[in-house]
N, C-alpha and C positions, 0 to 999 in steps of 0.2 A: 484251315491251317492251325496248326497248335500252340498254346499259348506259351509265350515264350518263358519258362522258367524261371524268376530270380535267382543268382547265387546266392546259397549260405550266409546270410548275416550281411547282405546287400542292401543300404537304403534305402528306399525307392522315393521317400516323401520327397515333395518337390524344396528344391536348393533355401535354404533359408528358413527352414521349419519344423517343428517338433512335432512328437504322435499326436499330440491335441491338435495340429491345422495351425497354431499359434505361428509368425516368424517371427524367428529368433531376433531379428534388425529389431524388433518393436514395435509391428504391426499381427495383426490376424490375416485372415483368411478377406475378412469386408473390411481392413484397413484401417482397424481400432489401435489404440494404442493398449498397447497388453502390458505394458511395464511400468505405467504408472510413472512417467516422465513427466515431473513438475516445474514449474517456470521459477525466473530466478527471483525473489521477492526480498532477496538480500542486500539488492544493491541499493535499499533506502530512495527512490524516488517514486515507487506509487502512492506510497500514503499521503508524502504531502502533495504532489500531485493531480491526487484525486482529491484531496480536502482545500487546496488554492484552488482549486478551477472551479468548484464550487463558491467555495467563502467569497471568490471574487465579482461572480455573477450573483450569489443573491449580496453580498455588500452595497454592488454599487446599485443594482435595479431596487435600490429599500432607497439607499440615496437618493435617486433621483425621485423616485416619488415623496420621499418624503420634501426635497423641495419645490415642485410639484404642486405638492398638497398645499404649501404656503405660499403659493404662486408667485415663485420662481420665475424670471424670465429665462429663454431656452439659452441667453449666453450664463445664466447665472449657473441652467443647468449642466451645459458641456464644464461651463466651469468646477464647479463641485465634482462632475465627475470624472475629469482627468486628475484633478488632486486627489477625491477616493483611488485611484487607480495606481498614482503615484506613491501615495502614502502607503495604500495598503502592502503591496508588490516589494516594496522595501522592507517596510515592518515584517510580511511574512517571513522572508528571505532571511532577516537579521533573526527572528526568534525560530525558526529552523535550524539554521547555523549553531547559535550559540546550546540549542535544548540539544541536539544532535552529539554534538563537542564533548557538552558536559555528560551524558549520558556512556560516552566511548571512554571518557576518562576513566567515570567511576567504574566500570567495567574494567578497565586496565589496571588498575587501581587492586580490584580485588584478583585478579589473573595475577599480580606480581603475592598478594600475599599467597594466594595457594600454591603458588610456585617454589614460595620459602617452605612451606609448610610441607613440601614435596622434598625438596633437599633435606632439612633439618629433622623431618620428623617421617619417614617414607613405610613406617610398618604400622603405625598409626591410621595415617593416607591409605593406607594398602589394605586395613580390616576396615574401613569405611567405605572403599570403594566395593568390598567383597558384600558388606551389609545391602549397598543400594540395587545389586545382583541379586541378593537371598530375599529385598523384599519386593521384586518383582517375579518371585516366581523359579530362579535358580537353585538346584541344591548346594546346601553347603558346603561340600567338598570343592565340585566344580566352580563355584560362586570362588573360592578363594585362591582354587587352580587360573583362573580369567583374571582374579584382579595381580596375584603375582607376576603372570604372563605380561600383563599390560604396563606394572610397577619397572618393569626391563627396561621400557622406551620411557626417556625423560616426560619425551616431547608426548607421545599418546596418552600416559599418564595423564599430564597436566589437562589435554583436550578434552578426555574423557570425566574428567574434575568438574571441569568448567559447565561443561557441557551437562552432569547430572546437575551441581548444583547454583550455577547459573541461570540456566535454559538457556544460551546464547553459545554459536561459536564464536571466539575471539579472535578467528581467522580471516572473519566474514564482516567485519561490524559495516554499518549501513556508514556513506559517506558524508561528512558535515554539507562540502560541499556540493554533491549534486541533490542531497535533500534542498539545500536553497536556492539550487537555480532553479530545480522542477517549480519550488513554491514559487519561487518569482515570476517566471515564464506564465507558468499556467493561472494565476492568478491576474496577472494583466488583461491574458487571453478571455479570463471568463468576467473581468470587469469592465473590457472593452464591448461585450455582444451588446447590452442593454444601450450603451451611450452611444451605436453606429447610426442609428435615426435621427438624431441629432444633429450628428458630426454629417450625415448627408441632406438636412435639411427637413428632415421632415419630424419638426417640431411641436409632437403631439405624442402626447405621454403614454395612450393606447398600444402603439405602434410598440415604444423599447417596449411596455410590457409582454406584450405578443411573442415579439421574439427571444425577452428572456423567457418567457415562459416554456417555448419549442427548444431552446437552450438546456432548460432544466429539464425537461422531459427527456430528453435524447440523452444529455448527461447524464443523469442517473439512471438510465437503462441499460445503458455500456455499461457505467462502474458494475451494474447487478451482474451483465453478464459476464467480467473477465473476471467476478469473485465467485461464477456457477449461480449464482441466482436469477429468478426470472427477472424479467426483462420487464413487464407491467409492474411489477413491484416497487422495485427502485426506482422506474420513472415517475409513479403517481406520487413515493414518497416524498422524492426530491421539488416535484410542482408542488406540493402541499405546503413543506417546507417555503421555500421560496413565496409562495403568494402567501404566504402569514405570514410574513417578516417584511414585504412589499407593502401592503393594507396596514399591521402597525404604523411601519414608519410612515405611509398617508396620513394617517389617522393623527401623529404626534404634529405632523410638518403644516397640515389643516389646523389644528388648533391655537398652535404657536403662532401663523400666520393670522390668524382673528383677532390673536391677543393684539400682538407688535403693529398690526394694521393701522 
């Protein structure tokens, strides 16, 4: 039987795909992402996030060893460590908040003078914005053809302002408050693992260290992976971390406890 012909200027790739095998949706042929679709890192709760669920696990597992080390009894110890846990989860929250706040200001801050500086002065604005085009590599014809083009829209002007010489959109700013509830949340969460031995009886200081330590490990092996880093990396850093700041604070809570004895 004879092969069936295509018409003239018929498609044939299969539904959703270009001559490279690439689809077009955003996937390849083995299901890769070909578009370079990145996650949102705008919305200001990874970083503290990741930096409270830390800070809170090695805070409190330094705390407890360090009282501990002064030989602490185990209500002195649950004690100290639901106040670390208290205190800390608050204070994170409150200077997330407030660094967050002020940071959005001073950003708004300078968005309203370039704004002025857009109105009152816009051919000024306009060979500045043509210059930051010529010195990335545009010619200067077209370098001044783009930023005129763009001088049209108040509002793209001002974005693309910002945007060179900021680095920031000011469309997007990260949220005072979900930076402070992530630090808050995640920060209890990572200052409760050390103190659960404890709070279930088994009142031996091995034990929290153990499992902050599988805390810290697992923790900073995720954060490595969801920034593309391996995976042993972050997590040996993050145990390192943590057992040197555990063994300090032994170290200070033993000797204070000799003195006071």
């Amino acid at each position: 039987m004879a092969p069936v012909s295509k018409p003239h200027g018929q498609d044939t790739r299969p539904h959703g795909h270009d001559v490279r095998g690439h689809d077009v949706r955003g996937h390849d042929a083995r299901g890769h992402d070909v578009h370079g679709h990145h996650r949102d890192v705008s919305g200001g709760w990874l970083r503290p996030a990741v930096f409270g669920s830390m800070d809170g696990l090695v805070t409190n597992v330094s705390l407890i060893a360090g009282v501990s080390g002064g030989h602490g009894s185990a209500h002195a110890v649950v004690l100290a460590g639901l106040a670390g846990l208290s205190a800390g989860a608050f204070s994170m929250a409150a200077g997330e908040f407030v660094s967050v706040s002020s940071q959005n200001e001073l950003i708004e801050a300078e968005v309203r003078k370039e704004q002025y500086e857009l109105e009152h002065h816009p051919e000024a604005e306009r060979l500045e914005l043509a210059a930051v085009f010529r010195k990335r590599g545009v010619d200067a014809d077209l370098a001044f053809e783009v930023a005129g083009q763009l001088s049209r829209s108040p509002d793209e002007a001002l974005g693309v302002h910002v945007r060179e010489e900021l680095g920031v959109d000011h469309n997007e700013l990260p949220s005072p408050l979900t930076a402070a509830g992530a630090s808050l949340v995640t920060f209890a969460i990572g200052a409760l693992i050390p103190l659960l031995p404890y709070l279930a009886g088994f009142s031996v200081l091995w034990v929290a260290l153990a499992l902050a330590a599988v805390a810290a490990f697992v923790g900073g092996g995720l954060v490595s992976r969801i920034t593309d880093r391996p995976f042993l990396r972050g997590a040996l850093r993050q145990l390192l971390l943590a057992a040197v700041a555990a063994g300090l604070t032994y170290g200070i809570g033993a000797a204070v406890g000799a003195v006071v004895s």
